[in-house]
C-alpha positions in Angstrom: 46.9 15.9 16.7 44.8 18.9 15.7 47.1 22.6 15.0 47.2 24.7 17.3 47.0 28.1 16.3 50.2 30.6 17.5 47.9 32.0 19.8 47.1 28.6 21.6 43.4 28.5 19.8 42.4 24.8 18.2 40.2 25.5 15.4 39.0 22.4 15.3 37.7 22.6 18.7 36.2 26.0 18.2 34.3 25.0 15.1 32.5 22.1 16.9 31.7 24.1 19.9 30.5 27.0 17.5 28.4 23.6 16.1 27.1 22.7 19.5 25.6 26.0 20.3 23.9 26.8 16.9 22.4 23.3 17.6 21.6 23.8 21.5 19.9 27.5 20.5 17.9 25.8 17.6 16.5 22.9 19.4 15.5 25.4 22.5 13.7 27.1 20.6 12.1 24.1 18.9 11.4 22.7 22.8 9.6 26.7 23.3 7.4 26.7 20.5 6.1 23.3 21.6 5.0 24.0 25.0 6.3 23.3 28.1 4.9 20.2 28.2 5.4 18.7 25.1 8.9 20.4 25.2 10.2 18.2 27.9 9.1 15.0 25.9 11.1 16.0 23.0 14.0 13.6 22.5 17.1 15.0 19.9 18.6 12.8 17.3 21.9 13.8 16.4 23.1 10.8 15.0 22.1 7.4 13.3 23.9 5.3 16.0 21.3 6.5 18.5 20.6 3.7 20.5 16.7 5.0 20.7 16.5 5.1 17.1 16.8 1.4 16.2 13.2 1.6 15.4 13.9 3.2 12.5 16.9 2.4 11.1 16.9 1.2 7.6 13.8 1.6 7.1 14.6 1.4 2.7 15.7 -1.7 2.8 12.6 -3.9 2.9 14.3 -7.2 3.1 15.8 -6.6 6.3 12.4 -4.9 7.5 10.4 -8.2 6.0 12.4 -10.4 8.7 13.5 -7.6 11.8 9.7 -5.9 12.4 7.9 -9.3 12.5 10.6 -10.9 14.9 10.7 -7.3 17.2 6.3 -7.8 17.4 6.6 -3.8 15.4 6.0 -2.1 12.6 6.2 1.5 10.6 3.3 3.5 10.3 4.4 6.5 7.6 2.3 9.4 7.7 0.2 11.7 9.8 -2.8 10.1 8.6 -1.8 6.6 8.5 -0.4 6.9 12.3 -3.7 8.3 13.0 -6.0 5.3 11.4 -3.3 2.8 13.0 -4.6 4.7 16.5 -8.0 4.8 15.5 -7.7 0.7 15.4 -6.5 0.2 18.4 -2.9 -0.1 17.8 -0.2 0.7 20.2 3.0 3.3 19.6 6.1 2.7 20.9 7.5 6.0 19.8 6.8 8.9 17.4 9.1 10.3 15.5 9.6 13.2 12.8 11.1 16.7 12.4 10.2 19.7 14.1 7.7 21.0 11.9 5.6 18.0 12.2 5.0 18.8 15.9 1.9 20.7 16.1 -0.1 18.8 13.5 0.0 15.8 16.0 -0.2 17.7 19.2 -3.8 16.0 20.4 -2.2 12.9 19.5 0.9 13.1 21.6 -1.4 14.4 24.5 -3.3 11.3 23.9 -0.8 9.0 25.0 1.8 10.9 27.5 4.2 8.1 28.3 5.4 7.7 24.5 8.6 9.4 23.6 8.6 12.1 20.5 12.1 11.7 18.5 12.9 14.6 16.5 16.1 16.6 14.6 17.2 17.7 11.8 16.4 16.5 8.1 19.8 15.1 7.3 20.0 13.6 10.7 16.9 11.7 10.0 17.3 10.3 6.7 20.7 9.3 7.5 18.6 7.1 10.4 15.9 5.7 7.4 17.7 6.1 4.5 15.2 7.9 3.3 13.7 11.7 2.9 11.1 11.9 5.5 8.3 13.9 3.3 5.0 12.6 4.4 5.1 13.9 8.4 5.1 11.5 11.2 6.4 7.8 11.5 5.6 5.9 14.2 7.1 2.7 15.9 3.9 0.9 16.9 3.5 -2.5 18.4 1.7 -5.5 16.4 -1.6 -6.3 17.2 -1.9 -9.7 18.2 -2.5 -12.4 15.0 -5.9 -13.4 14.6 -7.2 -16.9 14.5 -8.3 -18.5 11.8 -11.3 -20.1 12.9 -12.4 -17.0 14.5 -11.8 -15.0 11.1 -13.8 -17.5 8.8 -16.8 -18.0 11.7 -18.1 -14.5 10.9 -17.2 -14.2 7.0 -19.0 -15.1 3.5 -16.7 -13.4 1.6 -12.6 -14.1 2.0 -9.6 -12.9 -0.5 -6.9 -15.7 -0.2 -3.5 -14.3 -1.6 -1.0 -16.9 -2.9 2.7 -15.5 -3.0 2.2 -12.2 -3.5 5.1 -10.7 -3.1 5.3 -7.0 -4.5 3.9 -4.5 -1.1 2.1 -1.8 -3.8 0.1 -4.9 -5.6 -1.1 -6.1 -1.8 -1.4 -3.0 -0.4 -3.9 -2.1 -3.5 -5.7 -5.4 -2.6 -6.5 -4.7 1.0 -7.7 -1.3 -0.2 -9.9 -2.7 -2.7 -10.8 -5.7 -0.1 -11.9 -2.8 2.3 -14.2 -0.9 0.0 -15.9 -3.7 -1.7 -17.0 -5.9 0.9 -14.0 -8.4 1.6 -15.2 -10.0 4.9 -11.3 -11.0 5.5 -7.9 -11.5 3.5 -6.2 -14.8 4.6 -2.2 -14.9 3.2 0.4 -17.7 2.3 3.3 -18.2 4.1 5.3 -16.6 1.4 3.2 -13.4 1.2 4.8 -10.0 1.6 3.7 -8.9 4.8 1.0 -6.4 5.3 2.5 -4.4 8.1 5.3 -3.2 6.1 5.0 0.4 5.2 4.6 0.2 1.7 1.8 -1.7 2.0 -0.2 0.1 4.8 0.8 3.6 2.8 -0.8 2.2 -0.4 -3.8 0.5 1.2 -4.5 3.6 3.2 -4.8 2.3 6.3 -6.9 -0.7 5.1 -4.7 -3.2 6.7 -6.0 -2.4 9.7 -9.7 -2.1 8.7 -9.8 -6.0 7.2 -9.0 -8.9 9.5 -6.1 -11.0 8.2 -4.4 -14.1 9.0 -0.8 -15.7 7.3 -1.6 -19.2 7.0 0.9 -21.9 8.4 0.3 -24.2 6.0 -0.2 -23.8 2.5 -2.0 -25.4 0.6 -3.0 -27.8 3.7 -5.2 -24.8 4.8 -7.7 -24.9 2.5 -9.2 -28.1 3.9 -9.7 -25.6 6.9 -11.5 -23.3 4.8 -13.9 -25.7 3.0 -14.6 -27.1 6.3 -15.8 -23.8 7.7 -18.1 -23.6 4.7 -16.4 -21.8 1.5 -16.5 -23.0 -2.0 -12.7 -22.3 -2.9 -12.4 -20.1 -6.6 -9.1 -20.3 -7.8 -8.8 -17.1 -10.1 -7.1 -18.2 -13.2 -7.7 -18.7 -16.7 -7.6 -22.5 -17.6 -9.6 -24.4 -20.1 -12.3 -25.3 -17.4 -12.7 -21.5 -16.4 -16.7 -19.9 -15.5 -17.0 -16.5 -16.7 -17.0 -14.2 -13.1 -20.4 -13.3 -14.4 -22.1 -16.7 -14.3 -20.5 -17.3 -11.1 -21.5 -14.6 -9.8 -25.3 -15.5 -10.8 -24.6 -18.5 -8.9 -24.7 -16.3 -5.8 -22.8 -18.6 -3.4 -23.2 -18.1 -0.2 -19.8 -18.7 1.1 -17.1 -18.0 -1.1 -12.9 -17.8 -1.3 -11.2 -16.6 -3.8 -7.8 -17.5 -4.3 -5.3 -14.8 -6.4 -2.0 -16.1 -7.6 1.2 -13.5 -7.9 2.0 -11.8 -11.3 3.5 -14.5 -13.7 3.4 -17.5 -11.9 -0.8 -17.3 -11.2 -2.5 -19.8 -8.9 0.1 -22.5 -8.2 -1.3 -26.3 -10.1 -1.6 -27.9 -6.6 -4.5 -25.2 -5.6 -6.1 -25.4 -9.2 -6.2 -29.2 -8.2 -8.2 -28.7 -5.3 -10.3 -25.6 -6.0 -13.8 -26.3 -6.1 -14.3 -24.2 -9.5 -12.1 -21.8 -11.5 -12.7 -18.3 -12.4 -11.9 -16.1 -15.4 -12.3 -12.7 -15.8 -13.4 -12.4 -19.6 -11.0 -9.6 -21.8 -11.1 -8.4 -25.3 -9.0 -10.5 -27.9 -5.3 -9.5 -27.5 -4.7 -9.2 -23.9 -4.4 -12.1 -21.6 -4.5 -10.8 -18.0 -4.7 -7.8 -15.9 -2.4 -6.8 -12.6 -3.5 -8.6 -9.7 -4.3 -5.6 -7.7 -6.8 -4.5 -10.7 -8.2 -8.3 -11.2 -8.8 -8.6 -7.4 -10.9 -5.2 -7.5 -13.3 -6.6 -10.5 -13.7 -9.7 -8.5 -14.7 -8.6 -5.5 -16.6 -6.2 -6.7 -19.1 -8.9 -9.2 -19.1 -11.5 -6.7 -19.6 -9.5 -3.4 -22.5 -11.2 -1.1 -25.7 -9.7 -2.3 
């Protein structure tokens, strides 16, 4: 049991209540600055076992995050000007949330959509929800758009990135940014593939995830016969003794054409090499053997882009 003091005072009890109204005055006038409408949609966080934050709860730890946001049909969007390109797309929030500061930077995009709740509080109260400092402004809970359809995705394409295994979110991420600028009609991912939605990747890509259609294959490597039946010459990219130079491919000038990228190390696995239609090399000065995937990807697309 707490002390009482000789007069009959708890300390204890005082302290928390002295708490209570520091916090109660602060978020007041947190809820006046706002408005009176965007005021009543505010929603306090004082804790980490809020029910209405399990959004965002552990948001560092990216193998529980790989498995929970697929399976819940969500995922993060980290930044004022991610959340915005995420909008821009089409893309449904579920909820906003960030500290106070934050607010009036993304006023016209809480007016925007009036039935989505705005969670906010403190700095500490926040990271102790994400396990991380929030730095960058807004996150968002949003909902996932609905996956694409192969078929649909190659009917319209003559260029496509196919990503074996890649497994590292800043190395994809860089991709789909590089797939974006220089003319990737659509990236098409293994089963095994870190997944594009997760935060790391979207932050790095800029947004690009949403700009590029993408599909996860089922089957791998059984979905390559659905590609070469929609039309594409398959490129495995990867140095082997039967390797073009990208340039004389590209002076080929196919007209349809995938190319597949293997992750760091391991490369394009031997069953795709076996039924790739060609292999491609990119050609380096004597002493170094291979570039990061992310920079290989951008010097592909970029030499054998449809002209």
């Amino acid at each position: 049991m707490p002390e009482m003091a000789r007069d009959g005072h708890n300390p204890d009890r005082e302290a928390r209540h002295d708490a209570d109204t520091e916090a109660a005055v602060r978020e007041a006038a947190v809820r006046e600055a706002a408005g009176e409408e965007l005021g009543r949609r505010l929603v306090f966080l004082h804790s980490a076992q809020d029910p209405r934050a399990l959004d965002y709860v552990g948001l560092s730890d990216a193998a529980l995050r790989q498995v929970a946001d697929p399976a819940n049909g969500r995922y993060i969007a980290e930044s004022s000007k991610v959340l915005r390109r995420a909008l821009a797309a089409g893309h449904t929030p579920r909820s906003f949330f960030m500290a106070p500061k934050w607010l009036d930077s993304l006023r016209d995009v809480f007016t925007a959509h009036p039935g989505v709740p705005v969670f906010v509080g403190s700095d500490a109260v926040l990271e102790s929800i994400t396990g991380f400092h929030l730095h960058r402004g807004a996150l968002a809970a949003m909902d996932r758009p609905a996956a694409l359809d192969l078929g649909d995705v190659l009917a319209g394409a003559r260029r496509v990135a196919i990503l074996e295994d890649i497994v590292d979110h800043t190395n994809l991420g860089a991709i789909f940014r590089s797939a974006a600028a220089l003319g990737i009609d659509a990236v098409l991912i293994t089963p095994r593939c870190a997944d594009p939605l997760y935060r790391r990747s979207i932050r790095v890509s800029m947004g690009a995830v949403f700009q590029v259609p993408w599909v996860r294959l089922e089957s791998w490597p059984g979905a390559l016969r659905e590609v070469a039946a929609a039309g594409f010459e398959i490129a495995a990219m990867e140095l082997t003794s039967q390797a073009l130079g990208i340039d004389e491919v590209a002076a080929a000038g196919g007209e349809k054409l995938a190319l597949v990228l293997g992750t760091e190390g391991a490369g394009v696995s031997d069953a795709v090499l076996q039924q790739a239609d060609l292999h491609v090399m990119i050609p380096m000065r004597p002493g170094v053997d291979s570039l990061n995937v992310a920079a290989a990807c951008a010097v592909a697309f970029w030499e054998l882009r449809a002209r």
